[in-house]
N, C-alpha and C positions, 0 to 999 in steps of 0.2 A: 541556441546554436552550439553544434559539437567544436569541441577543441580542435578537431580538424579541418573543417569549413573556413577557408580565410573571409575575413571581413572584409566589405565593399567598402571600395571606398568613397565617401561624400565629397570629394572632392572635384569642381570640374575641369576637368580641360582645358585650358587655357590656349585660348585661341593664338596662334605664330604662327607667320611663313618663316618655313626652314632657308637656315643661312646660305645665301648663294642663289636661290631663286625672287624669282619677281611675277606679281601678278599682274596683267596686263586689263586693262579696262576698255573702252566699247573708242574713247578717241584715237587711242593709240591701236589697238587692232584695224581700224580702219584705215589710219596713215600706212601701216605695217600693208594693209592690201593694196591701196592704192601703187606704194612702190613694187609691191612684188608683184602687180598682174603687167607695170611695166615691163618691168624685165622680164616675165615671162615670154610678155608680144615681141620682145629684139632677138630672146631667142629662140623661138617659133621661128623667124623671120630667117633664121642664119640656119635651119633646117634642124635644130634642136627638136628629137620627143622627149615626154613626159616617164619616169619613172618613180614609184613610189616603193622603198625596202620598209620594211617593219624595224623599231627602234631600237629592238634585240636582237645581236647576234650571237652565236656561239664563241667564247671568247679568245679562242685558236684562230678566229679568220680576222682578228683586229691586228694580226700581226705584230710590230715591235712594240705595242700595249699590252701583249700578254701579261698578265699577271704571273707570279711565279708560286712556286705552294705553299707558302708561307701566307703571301698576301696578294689574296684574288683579286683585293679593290686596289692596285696601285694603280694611280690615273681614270680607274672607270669605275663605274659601279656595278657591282658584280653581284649575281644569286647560282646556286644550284637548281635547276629543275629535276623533275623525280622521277629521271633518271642518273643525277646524281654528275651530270654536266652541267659547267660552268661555262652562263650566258651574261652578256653584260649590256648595258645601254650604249648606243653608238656611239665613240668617240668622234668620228665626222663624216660626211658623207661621202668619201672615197672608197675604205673600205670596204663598206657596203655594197656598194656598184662593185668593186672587183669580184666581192663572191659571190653575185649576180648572174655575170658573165661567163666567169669560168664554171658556174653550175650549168649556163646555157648558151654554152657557146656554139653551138652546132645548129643553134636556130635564127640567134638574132642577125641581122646583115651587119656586114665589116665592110667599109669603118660601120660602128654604131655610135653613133649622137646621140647623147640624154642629156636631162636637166633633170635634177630633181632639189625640192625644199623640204625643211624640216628643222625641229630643233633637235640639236647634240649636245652630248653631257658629257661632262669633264668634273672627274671627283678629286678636285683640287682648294685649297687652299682661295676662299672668296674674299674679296678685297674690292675697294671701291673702283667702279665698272669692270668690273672681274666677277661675271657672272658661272655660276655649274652650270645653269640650262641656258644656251640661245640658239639663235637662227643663224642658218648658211643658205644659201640658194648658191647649187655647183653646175656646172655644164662639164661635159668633158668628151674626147674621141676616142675611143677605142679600135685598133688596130689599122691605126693612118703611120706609119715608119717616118713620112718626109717631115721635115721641118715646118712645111709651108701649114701646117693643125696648127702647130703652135702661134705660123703666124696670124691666122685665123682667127684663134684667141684670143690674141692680143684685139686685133683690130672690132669684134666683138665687144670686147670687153668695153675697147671708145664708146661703142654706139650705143652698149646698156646704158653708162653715166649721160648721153648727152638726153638721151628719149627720157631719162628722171630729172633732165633740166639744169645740170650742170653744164654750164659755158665753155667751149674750148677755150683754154687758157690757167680754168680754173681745177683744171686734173690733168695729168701724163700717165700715160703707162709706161714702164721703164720695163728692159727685157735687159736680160743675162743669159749665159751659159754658165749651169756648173763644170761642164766641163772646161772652161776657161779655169775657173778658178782649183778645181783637181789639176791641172796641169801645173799652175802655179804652184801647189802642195809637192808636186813630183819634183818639181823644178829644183826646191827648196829641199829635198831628201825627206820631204814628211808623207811617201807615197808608202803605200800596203797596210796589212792587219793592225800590224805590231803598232804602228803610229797614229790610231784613230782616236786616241782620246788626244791626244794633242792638237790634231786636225780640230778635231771638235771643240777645243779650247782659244784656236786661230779663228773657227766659225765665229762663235761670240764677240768675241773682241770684233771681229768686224761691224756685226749687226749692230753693233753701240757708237758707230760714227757719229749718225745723227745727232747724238745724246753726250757723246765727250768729245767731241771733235779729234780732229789729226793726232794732236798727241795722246791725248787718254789713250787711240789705238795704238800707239807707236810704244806707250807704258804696259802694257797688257800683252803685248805680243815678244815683248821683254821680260823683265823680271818679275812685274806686277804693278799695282796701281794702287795708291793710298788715296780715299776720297775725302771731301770737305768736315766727314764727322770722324774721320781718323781710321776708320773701317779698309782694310787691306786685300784688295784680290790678288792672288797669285795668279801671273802670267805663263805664256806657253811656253816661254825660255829658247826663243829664237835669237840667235844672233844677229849682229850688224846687217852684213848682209842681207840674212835671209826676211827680215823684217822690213827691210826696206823693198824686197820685189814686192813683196805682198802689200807694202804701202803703194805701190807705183803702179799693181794693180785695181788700186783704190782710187791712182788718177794723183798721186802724189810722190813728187820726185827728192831726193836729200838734198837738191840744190833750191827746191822754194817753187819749179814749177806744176804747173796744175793741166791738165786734162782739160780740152775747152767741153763745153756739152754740145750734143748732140753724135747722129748716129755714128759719120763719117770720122769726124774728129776720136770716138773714144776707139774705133776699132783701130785707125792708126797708133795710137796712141798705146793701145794694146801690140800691137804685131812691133813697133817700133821702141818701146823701151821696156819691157816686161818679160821676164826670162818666163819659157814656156815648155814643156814636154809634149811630146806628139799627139798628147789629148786634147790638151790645151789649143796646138794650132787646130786640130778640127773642129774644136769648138768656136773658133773665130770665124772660119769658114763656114759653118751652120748660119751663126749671126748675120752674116755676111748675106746667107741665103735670105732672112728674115728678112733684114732690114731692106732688101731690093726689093722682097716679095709687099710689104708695105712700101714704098714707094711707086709702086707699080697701080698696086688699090687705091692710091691720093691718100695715104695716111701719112703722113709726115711728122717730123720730130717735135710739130707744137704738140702732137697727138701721143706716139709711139717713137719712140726711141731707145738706143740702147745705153746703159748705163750698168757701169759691172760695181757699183757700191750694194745692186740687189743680192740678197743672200737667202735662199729661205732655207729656213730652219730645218723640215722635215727630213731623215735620212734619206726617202726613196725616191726624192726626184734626183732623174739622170744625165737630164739635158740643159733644154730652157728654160728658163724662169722667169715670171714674169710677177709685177707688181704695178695696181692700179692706187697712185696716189693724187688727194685732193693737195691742192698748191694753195689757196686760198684763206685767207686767217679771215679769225672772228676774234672778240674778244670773252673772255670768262666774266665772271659774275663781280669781279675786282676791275676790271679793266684794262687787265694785261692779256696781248695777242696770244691765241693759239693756233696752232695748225693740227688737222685731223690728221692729218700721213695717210696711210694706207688704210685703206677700204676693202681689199680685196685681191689676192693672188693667186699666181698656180703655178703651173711647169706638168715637165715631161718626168712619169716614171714608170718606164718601161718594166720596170720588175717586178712592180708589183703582184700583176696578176701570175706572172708566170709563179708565185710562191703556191698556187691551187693547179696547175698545170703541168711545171715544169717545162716551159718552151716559154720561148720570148714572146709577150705580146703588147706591144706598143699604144703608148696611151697618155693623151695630156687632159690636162685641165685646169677649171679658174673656178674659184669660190669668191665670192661675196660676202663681205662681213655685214647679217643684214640691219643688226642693231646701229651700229655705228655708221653705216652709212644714213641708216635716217636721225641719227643725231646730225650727221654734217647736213641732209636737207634741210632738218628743221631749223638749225642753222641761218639757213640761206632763207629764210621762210615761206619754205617749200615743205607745208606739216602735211598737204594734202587736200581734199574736201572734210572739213568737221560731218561726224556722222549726225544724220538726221534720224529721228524718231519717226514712229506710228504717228499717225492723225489717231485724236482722242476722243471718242466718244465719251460725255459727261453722263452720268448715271443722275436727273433729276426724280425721278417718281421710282424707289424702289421698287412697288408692285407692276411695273413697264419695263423688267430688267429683258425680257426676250423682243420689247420692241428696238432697244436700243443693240442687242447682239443683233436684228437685223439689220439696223443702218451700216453697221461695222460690218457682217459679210457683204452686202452691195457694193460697199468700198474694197475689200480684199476680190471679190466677184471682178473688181473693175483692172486687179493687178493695184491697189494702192494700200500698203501697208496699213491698218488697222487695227485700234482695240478699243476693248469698252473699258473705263475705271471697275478694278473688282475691290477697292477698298472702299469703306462704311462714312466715311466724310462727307462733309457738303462742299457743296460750289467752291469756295474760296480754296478748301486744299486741292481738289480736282483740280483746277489750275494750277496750282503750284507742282501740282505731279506733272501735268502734262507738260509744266517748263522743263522740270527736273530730266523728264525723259528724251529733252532739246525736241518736243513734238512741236509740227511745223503748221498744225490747223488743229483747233477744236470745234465739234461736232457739239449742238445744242439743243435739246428739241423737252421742253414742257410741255406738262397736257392742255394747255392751251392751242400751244403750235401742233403738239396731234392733232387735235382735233380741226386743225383747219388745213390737216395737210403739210406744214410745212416745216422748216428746216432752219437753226440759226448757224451760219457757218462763218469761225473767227478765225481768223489770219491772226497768228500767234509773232510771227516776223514781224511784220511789218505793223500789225499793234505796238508791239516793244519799241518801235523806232516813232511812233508817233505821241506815244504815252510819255516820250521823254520832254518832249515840247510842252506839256500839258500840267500846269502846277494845283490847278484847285479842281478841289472830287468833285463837285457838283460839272464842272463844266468835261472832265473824263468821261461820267454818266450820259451828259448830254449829247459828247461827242461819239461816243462806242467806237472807237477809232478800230478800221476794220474788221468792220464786222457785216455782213451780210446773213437777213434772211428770206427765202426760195420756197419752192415750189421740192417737195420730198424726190419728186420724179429726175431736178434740178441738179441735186447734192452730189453724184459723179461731176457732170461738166464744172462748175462751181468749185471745187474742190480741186481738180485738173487744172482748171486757169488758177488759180491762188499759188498752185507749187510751181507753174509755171515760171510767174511774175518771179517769185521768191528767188527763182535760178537765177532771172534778170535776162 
């Protein structure tokens, strides 16, 4: 070997999934389908089409994910293509649809209703259920102006959770107006350019209600907040007063009173003690639209109601906001209650696409969290149908390997999933495979039952359920517990009525 040649190296590869991702297996892909072809059917139903973007965009249409020149992959992950533009893996599936749209906007009808699924990637710091890759399944309206899309959404959004078998009772959707809470910012002198990081400092402190109650927010929207391991956040350095609207638009007053729930009550509640700037009352007014326009549709505030503690995070919603959360506790693996919260949100952000345009074009929508919502079905246990296997044909007589691929096409012939074993074992692991593969019949046939024509067909199910009755091997033998052997011609019908039984 010359001195220049590097040496190979003997080493192998050590098999790891990269930090942040997960592989998904054949039970969980299937729960993953069974909820997502529901929600596809609600919203079909609510006049949703189907739209499918490719996973890379050019990293200029992700908007405030841009990367900057220093570091392409802030937030995304980023490549050059060779022309030497920077593309990145979707951060979620809005932007995508915006540059969609505004590529083909002279074709599609306005409004236009989509849906679309897929996984989205977030080149972030992974921590426990803090995945880089998951799933979203979003709907959303494109160039509806009224209010009444969003209330749409909302009342959508009910119908996807109850059609996955969540009980009324056991989710709300809550709505908002940002512009309720922009007005409160004005109110408060924390309105224009100059003061968005402070805004943005008021944002947070809010969305941590849930998690520090009234005061934590009331320490945070103040000087700052020392937590239980001594660790210090600086607050947004609001005074007295101005801390206190923003608490009272949280539904809490300096003298101990509270906001009762539901829709009527918080928007009084709002218009009556909550200093507001002229965005802010049109934002009430909007609400005001929603909330009649659900009452109107029989959604009521077990279902849909307004509640201004909602805050979402993203810069570009401009209106209403909406959040779908489960109310209902389980307990964790210790035995202390949890609650999921939210599952799913969206709102109005009319600017987005106009950033590819240049004019206003109006547009809401609602995303689904789809991992975490089948953590809360499964939860509920609601995992789905477990996925069923091929019926297995057993490979007895190696030199009869083409009679057994024809039992197995008669059965695919028939529409019924099928295979032959292609591994080298006898009988005893053949079954075991065909457990392994959860297959729900095996297919039997020695050159003896060749030769007479016929067929041994074992009910894998419902053997398992009688073999557990069954203590001594001689009387297992004796019993063959579901098992049936037929007529070759037989082995369709035969095999039809078994998976039948099995469904019950």
């Amino acid at each position: 070997m010359s001195e220049n040649t590097p040496e190979r190296s003997t080493e192998r590869p050590k098999a790891r999934l990269p930090r942040g991702f997960a592989d998904r297996a054949a039970a969980e892909l299937a729960a993953t389908r069974t909820m997502t072809d529901a929600i596809r059917r609600t919203y079909e139903l609510w006049g949703f089409e189907a739209l499918e973007t490719p996973f890379f965009e050019y990293t200029d249409a992700l908007g405030k994910f841009l990367p900057d020149q220093d570091r392409p992959n802030a937030g995304v992950f980023s490549l050059q293509d060779d022309d030497e533009q920077w593309m990145s893996l979707r951060y979620d599936l809005t932007a995508p649809l915006a540059r969609f749209v505004a590529e083909n906007w002279e074709r599609i009808p306005k409004p236009y209703k989509s849906y679309r699924f897929g996984p989205v990637f977030r080149n972030e710091k992974p921590g426990p259920g803090r995945f880089r890759q998951f799933l979203q399944f979003d709907a959303d309206v494109i160039g509806a102006p009224s209010v009444i899309a969003d209330a749409e959404m909302c009342m959508m959004a009910a119908d996807t959770l109850e059609a996955l078998g969540i009980p009324r009772g056991d989710y709300v959707i809550k709505v908002n107006n940002r512009k309720v809470l922009d007005g409160v910012m004005e109110a408060i002198g924390l309105g224009g350019d100059d003061k968005a990081g402070q805004r943005l400092v008021v944002l947070r402190a809010i969305d941590k209600l849930d998690r520090l109650g009234i005061e934590g927010v009331r320490a945070l929207l103040g000087t700052g907040r020392k937590d239980e391991s001594g660790d210090f956040t600086k607050g947004a350095g609001l005074n007295g007063g101005q801390a206190e609207n923003v608490l009272r638009f949280l539904g809490h007053d300096v003298a101990g009173g509270h906001a009762e729930q539901g829709s009527g009550a918080a928007l009084r509640w709002l218009e009556e003690r909550v200093e507001l700037s002229e965005t802010g009352k049109q934002g009430i007014a909007e609400l005001r639209e929603i909330s009649a326009a659900l009452q109107a549709a029989g959604f009521c505030d077990d279902r849909v109601r307004v509640d201004p503690s909602v805050v979402r995070g993203l810069e570009y919603y401009t209106g209403p906001v909406y959040e779908a959360e489960l109310t209902f506790e389980v307990k964790d693996d210790e035995g202390r209650p949890i609650r999921f919260g939210s599952v799913g949100g969206g709102g109005r952000y009319d600017g987005l696409i106009a950033r590819f345009r240049g004019e206003p074009a109006p547009a809401t929508g609602f995303s689904v969290g789809v991992s975490r919502l089948q953590a809360a079905l499964a939860a509920l246990g609601r995992h789905g149908e477990a996925p069923v296997g091929p019926v297995v044909v057993l490979v007895m007589d190696r030199d009869r390997t083409g009679d057994y691929l024809a039992l197995a096409r008669t059965l695919r012939d028939a529409g019924i999933a099928a295979e032959i074993y292609l591994g080298s074992s006898g009988m005893k692991a053949q079954m075991k495979y065909a457990d392994r593969r959860s297959a729900p019949i095996a297919v039997i046939q020695g050159s003896n039952e060749k030769d007479a024509g016929e067929v041994t067909v074992k009910d894998l199910v419902q053997g398992a359920e009688m073999s557990k009755s069954i203590d001594d091997r001689s009387e297992w033998i004796a019993a063959r517990p579901a098992q049936v052997t037929v007529k070759e011609a037989d082995l369709v019908e035969t095999v039809r009525a078994m998976l039948a039984a099995q469904k019950g």
